[in-house]
N, C-alpha and C positions, 0 to 999 in steps of 0.2 A: 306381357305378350305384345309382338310389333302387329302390325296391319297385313304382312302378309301371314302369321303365324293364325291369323283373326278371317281372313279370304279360305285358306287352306281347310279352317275347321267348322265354318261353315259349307264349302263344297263337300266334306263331307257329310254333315249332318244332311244336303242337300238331296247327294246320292243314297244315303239311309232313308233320308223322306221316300225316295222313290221304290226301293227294295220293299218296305213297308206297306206299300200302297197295294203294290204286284200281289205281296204275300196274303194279305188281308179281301184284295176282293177277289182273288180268283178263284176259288171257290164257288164263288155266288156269282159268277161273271153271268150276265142276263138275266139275272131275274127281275121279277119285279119287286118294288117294296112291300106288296102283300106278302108273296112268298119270304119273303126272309124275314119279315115281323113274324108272320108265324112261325118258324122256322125256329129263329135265334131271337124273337123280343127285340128288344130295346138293344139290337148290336154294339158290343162293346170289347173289343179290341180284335183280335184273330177267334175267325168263326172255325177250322180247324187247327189242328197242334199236328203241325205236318214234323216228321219226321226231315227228311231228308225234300227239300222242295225242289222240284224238276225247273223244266227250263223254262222261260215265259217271253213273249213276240214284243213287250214292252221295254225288256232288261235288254234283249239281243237287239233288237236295231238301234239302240241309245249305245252299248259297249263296242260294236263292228265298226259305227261311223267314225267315233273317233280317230279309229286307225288312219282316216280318209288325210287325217294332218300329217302323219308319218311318211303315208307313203307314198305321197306326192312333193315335191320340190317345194310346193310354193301352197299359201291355203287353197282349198278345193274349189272348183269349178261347180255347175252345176252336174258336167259330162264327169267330173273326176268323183260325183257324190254318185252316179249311176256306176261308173267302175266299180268304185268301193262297194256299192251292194252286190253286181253280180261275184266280187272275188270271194264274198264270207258268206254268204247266202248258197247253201245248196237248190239244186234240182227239185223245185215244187215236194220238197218235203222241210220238216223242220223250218228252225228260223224265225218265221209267221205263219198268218192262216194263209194257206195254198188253197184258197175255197172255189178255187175255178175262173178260169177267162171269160169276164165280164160280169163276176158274182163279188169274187175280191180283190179288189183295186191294185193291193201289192203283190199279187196273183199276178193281174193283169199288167199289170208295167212290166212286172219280172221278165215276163215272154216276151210284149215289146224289147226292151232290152235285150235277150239272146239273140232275138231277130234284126238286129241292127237299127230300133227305132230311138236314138238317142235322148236325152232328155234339155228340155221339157217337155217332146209333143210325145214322151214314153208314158207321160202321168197326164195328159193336156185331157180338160173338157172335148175338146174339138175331136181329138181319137177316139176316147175311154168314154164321153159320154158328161152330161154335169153331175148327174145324182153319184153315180157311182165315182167320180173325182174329187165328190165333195165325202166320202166319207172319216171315218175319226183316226186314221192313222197318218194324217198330217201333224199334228198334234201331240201324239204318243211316242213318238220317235226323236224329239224335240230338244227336250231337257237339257241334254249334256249343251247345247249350243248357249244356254241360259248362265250355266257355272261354269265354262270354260271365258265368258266374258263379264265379270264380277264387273257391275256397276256402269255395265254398257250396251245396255238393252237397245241400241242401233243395230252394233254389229254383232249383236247376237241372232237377233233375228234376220238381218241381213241370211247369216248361215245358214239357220232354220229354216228361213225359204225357199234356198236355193236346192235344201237337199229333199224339201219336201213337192217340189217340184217334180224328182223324178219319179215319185208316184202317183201326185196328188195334183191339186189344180182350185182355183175359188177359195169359196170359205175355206176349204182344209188347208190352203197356203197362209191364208190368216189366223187361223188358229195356229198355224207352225210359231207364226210370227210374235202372235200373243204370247204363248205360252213362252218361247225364250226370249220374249223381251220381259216377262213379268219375273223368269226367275232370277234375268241379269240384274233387274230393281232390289229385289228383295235384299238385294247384298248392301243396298244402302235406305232402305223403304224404313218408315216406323211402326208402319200399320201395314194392315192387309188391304187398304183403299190406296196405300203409294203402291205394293204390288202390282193390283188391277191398274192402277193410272197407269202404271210403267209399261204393261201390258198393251194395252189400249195404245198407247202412244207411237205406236209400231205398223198401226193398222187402218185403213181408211176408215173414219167415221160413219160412213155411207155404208158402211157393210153389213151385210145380215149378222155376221159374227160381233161386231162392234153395238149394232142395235139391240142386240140378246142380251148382252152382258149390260149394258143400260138399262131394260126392261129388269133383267132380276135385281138389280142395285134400286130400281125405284120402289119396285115391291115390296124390301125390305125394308127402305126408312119407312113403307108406309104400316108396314106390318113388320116387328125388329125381333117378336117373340116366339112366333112360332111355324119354324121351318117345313111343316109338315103344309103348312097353309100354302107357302111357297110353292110345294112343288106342284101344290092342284093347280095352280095358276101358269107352270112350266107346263104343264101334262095338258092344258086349255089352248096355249098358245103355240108353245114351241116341242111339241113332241113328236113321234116315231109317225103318227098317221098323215104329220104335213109334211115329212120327207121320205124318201124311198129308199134303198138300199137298205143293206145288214143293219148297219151302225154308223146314222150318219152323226156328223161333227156338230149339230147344231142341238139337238137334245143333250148330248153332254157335256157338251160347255156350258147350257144352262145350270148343270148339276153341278157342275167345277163352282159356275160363282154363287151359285144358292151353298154352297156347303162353306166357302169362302167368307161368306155375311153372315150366315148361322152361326157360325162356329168363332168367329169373333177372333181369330189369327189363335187361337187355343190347337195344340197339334190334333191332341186326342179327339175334344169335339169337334173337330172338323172331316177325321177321317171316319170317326161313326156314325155323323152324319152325310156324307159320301156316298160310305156303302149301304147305308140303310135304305137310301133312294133308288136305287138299284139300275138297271141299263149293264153299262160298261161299267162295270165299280174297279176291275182293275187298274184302267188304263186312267180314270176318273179320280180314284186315289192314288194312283202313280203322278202322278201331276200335281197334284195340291200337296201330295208329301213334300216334293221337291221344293215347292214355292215357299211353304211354312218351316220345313228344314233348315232354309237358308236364314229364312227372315228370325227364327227364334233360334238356330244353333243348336249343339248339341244337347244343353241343358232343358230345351224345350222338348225333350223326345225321351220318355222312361225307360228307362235302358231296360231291365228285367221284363218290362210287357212287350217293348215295341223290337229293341237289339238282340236281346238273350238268343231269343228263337231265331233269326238268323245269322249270329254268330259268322259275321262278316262273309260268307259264301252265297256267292251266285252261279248258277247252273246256265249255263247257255246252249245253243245248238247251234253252232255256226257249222263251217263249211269242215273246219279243221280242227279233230280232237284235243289237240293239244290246248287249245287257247279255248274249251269249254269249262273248265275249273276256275272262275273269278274271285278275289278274294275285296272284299268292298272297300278296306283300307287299302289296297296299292292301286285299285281303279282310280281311289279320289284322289292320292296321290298323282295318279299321269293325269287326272285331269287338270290338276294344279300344273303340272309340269307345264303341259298345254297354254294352260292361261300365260304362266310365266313367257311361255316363248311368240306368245300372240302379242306380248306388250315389249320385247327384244330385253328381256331379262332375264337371266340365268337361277334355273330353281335349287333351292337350299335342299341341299343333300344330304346335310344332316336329320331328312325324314325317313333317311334309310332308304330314295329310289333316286341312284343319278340320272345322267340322260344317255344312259349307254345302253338302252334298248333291251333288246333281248339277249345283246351279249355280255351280259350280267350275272345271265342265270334265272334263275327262280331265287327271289328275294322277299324274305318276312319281315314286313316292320313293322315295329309296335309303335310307333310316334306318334298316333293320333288318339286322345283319351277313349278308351274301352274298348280300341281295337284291340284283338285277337287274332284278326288273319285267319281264322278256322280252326284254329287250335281247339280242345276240348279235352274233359278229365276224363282220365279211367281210371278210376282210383283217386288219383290226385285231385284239388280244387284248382284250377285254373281261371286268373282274371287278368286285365291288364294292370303293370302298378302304378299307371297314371304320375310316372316320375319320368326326367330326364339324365340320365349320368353322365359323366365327362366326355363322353365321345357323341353326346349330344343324340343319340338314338333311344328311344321308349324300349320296357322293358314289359315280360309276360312272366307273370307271377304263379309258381310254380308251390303249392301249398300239399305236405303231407306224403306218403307213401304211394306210388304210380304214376301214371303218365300224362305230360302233356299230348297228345297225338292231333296228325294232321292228315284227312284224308290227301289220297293224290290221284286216286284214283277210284269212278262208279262205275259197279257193273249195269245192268239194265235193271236187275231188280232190286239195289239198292234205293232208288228214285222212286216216290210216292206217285207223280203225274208225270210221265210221260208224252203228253198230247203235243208238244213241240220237239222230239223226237232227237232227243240229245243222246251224240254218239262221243265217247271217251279215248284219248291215247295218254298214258301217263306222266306225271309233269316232272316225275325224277326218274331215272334209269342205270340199272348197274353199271357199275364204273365209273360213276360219277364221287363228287365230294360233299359231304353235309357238313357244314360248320355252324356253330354259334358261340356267344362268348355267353359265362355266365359270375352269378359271385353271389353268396349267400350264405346258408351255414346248411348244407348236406354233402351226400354225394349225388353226382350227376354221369349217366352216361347218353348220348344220345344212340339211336335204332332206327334200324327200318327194315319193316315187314315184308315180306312176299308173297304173295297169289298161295305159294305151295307147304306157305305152314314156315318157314325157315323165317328167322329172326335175327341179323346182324346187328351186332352192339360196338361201340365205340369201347374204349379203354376208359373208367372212372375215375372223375375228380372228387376229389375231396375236400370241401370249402368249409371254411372257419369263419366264415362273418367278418374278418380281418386282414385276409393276404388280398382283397380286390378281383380286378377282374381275370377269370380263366380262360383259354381258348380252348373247345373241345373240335375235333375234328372226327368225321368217317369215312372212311374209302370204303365203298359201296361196291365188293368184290363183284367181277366181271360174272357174268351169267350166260352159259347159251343153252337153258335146257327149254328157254320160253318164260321162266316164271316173270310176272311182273311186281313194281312197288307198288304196292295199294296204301302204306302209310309208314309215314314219319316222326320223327318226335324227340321227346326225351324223358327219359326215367328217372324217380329220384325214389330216396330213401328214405324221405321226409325233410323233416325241416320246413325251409323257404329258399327257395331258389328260382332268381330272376335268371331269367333268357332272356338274349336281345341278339339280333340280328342274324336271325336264320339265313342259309342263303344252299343254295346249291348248284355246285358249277364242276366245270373239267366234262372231259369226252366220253360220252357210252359206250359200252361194251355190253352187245347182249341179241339174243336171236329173238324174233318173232316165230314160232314153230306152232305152224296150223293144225298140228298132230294131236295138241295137247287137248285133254278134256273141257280146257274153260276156252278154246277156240271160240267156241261158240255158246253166245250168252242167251239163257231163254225165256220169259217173262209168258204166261196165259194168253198171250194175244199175238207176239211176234219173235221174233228173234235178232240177235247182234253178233256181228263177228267181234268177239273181243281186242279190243286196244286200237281199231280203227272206226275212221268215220268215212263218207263216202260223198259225191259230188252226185253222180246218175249212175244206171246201169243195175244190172243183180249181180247182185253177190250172197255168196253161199260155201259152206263148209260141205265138203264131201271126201269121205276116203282119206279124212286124215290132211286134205289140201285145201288151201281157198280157189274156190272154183268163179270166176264172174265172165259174163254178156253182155253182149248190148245190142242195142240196134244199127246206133247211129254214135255216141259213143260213150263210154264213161269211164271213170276217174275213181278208185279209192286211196284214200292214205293212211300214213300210221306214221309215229313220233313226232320228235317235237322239233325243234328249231338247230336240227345240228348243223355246226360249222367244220367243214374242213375234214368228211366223213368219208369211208371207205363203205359203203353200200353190195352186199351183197345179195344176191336172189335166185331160186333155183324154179326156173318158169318153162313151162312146155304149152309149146302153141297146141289146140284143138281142133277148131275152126279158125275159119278166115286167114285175113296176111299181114292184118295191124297190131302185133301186142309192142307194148312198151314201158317200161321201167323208170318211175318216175323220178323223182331226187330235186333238193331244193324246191320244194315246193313250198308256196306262201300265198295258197288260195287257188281258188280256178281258176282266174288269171294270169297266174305268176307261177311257172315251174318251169325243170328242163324236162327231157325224158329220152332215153334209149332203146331201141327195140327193132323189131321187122316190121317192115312197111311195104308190102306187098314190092312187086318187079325182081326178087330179088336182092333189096337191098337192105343191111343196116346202115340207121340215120341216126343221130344227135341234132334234139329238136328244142326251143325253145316259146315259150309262150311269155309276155311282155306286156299287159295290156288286153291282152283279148282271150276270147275261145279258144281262139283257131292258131296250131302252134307251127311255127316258121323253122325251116329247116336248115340248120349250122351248119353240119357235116355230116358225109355218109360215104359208105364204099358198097361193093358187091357184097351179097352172100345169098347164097341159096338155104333158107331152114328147112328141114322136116315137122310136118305136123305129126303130133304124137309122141317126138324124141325131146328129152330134157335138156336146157341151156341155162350154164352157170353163170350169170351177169357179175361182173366185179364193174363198180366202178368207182372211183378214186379225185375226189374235189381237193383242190387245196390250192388257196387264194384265187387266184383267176386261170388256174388249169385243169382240166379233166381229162382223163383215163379213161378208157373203156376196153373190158377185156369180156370175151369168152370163150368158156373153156378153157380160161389160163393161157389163151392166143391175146395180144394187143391188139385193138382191130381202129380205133377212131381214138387220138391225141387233139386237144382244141383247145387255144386259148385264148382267150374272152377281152372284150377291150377292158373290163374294171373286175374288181373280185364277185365272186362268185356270192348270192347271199346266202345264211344259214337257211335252213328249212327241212319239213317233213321228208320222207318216202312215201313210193305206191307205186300204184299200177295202174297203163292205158289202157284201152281196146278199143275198136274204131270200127264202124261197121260192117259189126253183124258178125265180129269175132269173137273168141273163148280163148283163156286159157286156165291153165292150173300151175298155179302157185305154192311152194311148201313150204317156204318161209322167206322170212328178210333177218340178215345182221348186219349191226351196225359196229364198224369198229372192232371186227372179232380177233379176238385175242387170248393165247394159251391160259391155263388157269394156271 
């Protein structure tokens, strides 16, 4: 194995340390260690057997930031790490704790930030206050800045600081700091004291954070056996009644390096002793996962207690449905990519993710030992075969009669915890292609499921152990009655039969239709418009239509990343003079959008950067409120179309291409309308 083969599978055992950490203490997130001694005893590994785990404020600001490298020109600014949050971060819902302006700090920057209060003084002591600047979500958002710079704990925390600046301030810039300068160590660290040094090294000495993490390192050479001793000596000195706010950052860093010295760089003991201490135990064992992930690799982490149960899927709530299904293998993947192109090196593709983004598709690879990518049996045994075959990509191992299957899509009550309020659009869509190659000794066809019971099968190989590799292919027939893909997969008929290189690509063809009964999704407590997620604003299912308002204004969307799409929509203004029709969109930030804009007029509008979207092109038109208007509009490369009522009313074209992206819908103060559906790409059956 070379050096970067040995970087790659550490980053991800790194980002498995952190999935682990998430899963394990949130559950018990605030308790004390009274309550979960009695509770669970002597905690030892996950304290429930979640099903399906929802979305968590640790795993989302660590996967959104990254983007901050993509989609900006050059690495990010302090000002380009605030973009990035308000673009994937909705409206004081989801994402994080939205716990109120001046209660929760990421709360509180968020609204500085819509309000034009740039960063740093969007997160600064001087604004937001000390206690509440110094709390622990400096720290918890961190990570990725640690594995993204393998062995360069400068400019790792350089990152970390910059981007924890726009919420945060003090201590919690030093702990951003620590924490990715210890995970950047860990990549070349031998112990769990070169970690911490590596840590430390990032940080004024002089700092409350850097004197903490001294005090529990002395505590333990003086006492080495028993960590229980430790924390009465944290819980004396450095606890919750000498600092104010929710959660601040300095009682659990004390627990980070008390569970660090306890636990003796062992993965297991260190995260039972973690959550056993209790505070923040998610964000506490998301952190030390990462740190010992790296430093001990995949074989330091038990796959059946620690991997099994999450089965490489991570749940997010960003801003945009589409990009809420994570799979932990192609994250660690783009994080490598990341690192790769921070060091002006081009990343081995032979892990099955080039750097062609997201105009790739949706792509499976098995390349890293025991990934899965979400895969799961029905019927079938499914593992990874921890081999490489000639085309240099990992394969998933396909044992017995039934299916591999892959969700692509949750409804609301599929997800165990909902508390960070993850909204879904699906990650494949009719009319698309499924491919993979396979070779073993069965037969194989691959499928994929639909919302309404229907079941598309590909045509069957039939493999001998001896003719090599097969290509199976699916054309995912065009759909416009509404149904969606909820899963993918492949079927066998026993045997053994390796898969490698899922992928799905080509153009959709398919209607959103607000008529249909799973419109709308209903869980005991709330409700979800099915296959979108939303920025601001209400929205609501009535009559068969999607109905939404606002005040001042808001944003829903639906789909994924389409390039080069023909957009349809059948929308009737109610109230007000502002609706408008979204398209390419790629965040709050970043869309165009079509529609009536009070005076009289339709506009062709773009958003670049900000809120607030600037206006490309418009002509006259007078609309009717109450009367229905058929929006066409038509992207392709750096041109756009807009027609309605089958009239061409606004041609425009753009200084560089056009980029792929979702649909949706505006409305702007204090309008309504009624929407019945969207298609994308529609086309005769």
């Amino acid at each position: 194995m070379n050096k970067d083969d040995i970087i790659i599978e550490k980053i991800y055992a790194g980002w498995l340390g952190k999935l682990i950490g998430v899963r394990m203490g949130a559950p018990i997130e605030m308790w004390t260690a009274e309550r979960i001694a009695e509770k669970y005893g002597e905690l030892d590994g996950y304290p429930v057997d979640y099903v399906n785990f929802g979305a968590d404020d640790d795993t989302n600001g660590n996967i959104f930031a990254l983007n901050a490298f993509y989609d900006f020109d050059k690495p990010p600014t302090e000002k380009e790490f605030g973009q990035n949050l308000l673009n994937y971060a909705p409206f004081e819902h989801g994402y994080f704790w939205f716990g109120g302006y001046g209660v929760s700090e990421e709360h509180t920057a968020y609204l500085n930030l819509v309000n034009g209060i740039a960063p740093p003084l969007s997160g600064s002591a001087s604004l937001n206050g000390r206690t509440l600047s110094e709390q622990i979500g400096g720290q918890i958002f961190s990570d990725i800045y640690g594995l993204i710079c393998p062995a360069d704990p400068a400019s790792a925390a350089d990152f970390a600081q910059k981007a924890a600046r726009v919420t945060h301030d003090g201590e919690a810039v030093y702990g951003a700091g620590f924490v990715a300068g210890a995970i950047a160590s860990a990549f070349c660290a031998k112990d769990v004291d070169g970690v911490i040094d590596g840590g430390l090294s990032q940080i004024p000495p002089e700092s409350l954070y850097a004197q903490t993490v001294a005090a529990v390192r002395r505590f333990h050479s003086a006492e080495p056996s028993d960590y229980k001793l430790c924390l009465q000596y944290v819980k004396q000195n450095f606890w919750t009644d000498k600092f104010g706010g929710s959660c601040h950052i300095i009682p659990n860093a004390a627990i980070m390096i008390l569970s660090l010295c306890y636990g003796g760089g062992d993965f297991d003991k260190s995260m039972n002793i973690c959550c056993r201490c209790g505070f923040d135990t998610d964000c506490n064992a998301s952190n030390i996962g990462v740190m010992l992930g790296v430093l001990n690799g995949l074989k330091g982490i038990d796959y059946k207690k620690w991997r099994a149960p999450i089965n490489d899927i991570t749940v997010c709530s960003s801003v945009l449905g589409c990009l809420n299904i994570c799979d932990a293998c192609g994250f660690a993947l783009r994080l490598a990519r990341t690192a790769q192109r921070l060091r002006g090196k081009k990343f081995d593709a032979s892990y099955g993710l080039t750097d062609g983004g997201d105009t790739d598709g949706v792509v499976f690879s098995f390349g890293l030992p025991g990934s899965t990518c979400g895969f799961y049996g029905d019927g079938a045994a499914v593992m990874n075969a921890e081999r490489r075959n000639n085309a240099g990509v990992g394969a998933l191992k396909i044992s017995g009669g039934g299916r591999a299957a892959r969700r692509t899509y949750y409804a609301a009550q599929d997800l165990w915890d909902n508390r960070y309020d993850p909204w879904f659009s699906p990650l494949v869509y009719p009319g698309q292609t499924l491919s993979c190659f396979v070779d073993g000794d069965g037969a194989a066809a691959l499928y994929a499921r639909l919302s309404d019971g229907k079941t598309v099968r590909s045509g069957t190989v039939a493999l001998d152990g001896k003719s090599g590799r097969r290509k199976l292919a699916l054309d995912i027939p065009p759909d416009h009655t509404g149904a969606k893909i909820t899963e993918i997969g492949l079927e066998s008929d026993g045997g053994e039969i390796y898969a490698e290189d899922f992928r799905v690509r080509g153009e959709p063809s398919y209607t959103l239709d607000f008529s249909r009964p799973d419109a709308l999704e209903s869980v005991p407590t709330f409700s979800k418009i099915g296959q979108c997620s939303y920025l601001k604003g209400y929205w609501r299912v009535e009559d068969g239509a999607l109905v939404g308002s606002c005040a001042d204004f808001g944003e829903l969307y639906s789909g994924a990343f389409f390039k080069d799409a023909r957009v349809e929509c059948r929308l009737t203004p109610l109230s007000g003079e502002h609706h408008k029709i979204l398209f390419c969109v790629r965040g709050a930030l970043r869309s165009f959008a079509v529609g009536f804009d009070g005076a009289g007029k339709l506009v062709l509008t773009q958003k670049d950067g900000s809120l607030n979207p600037q206006t490309l092109a418009e002509r006259d038109f007078n609309f009717t409120p109450g009367k229905s208007y058929l929006f066409a509009i038509e992207v392709k490369n750096k041109s756009v179309l807009v027609s309605v009522d089958g009239l061409p009313l606004i041609a425009y074209d753009a200084p560089r291409p056009l980029p792929s992206g979702a649909v949706g819908v505006r409305l702007e103060r204090g309008s309504s309308a009624r929407i019945d559906y969207f298609s994308v790409n529609k086309k005769p059956f």
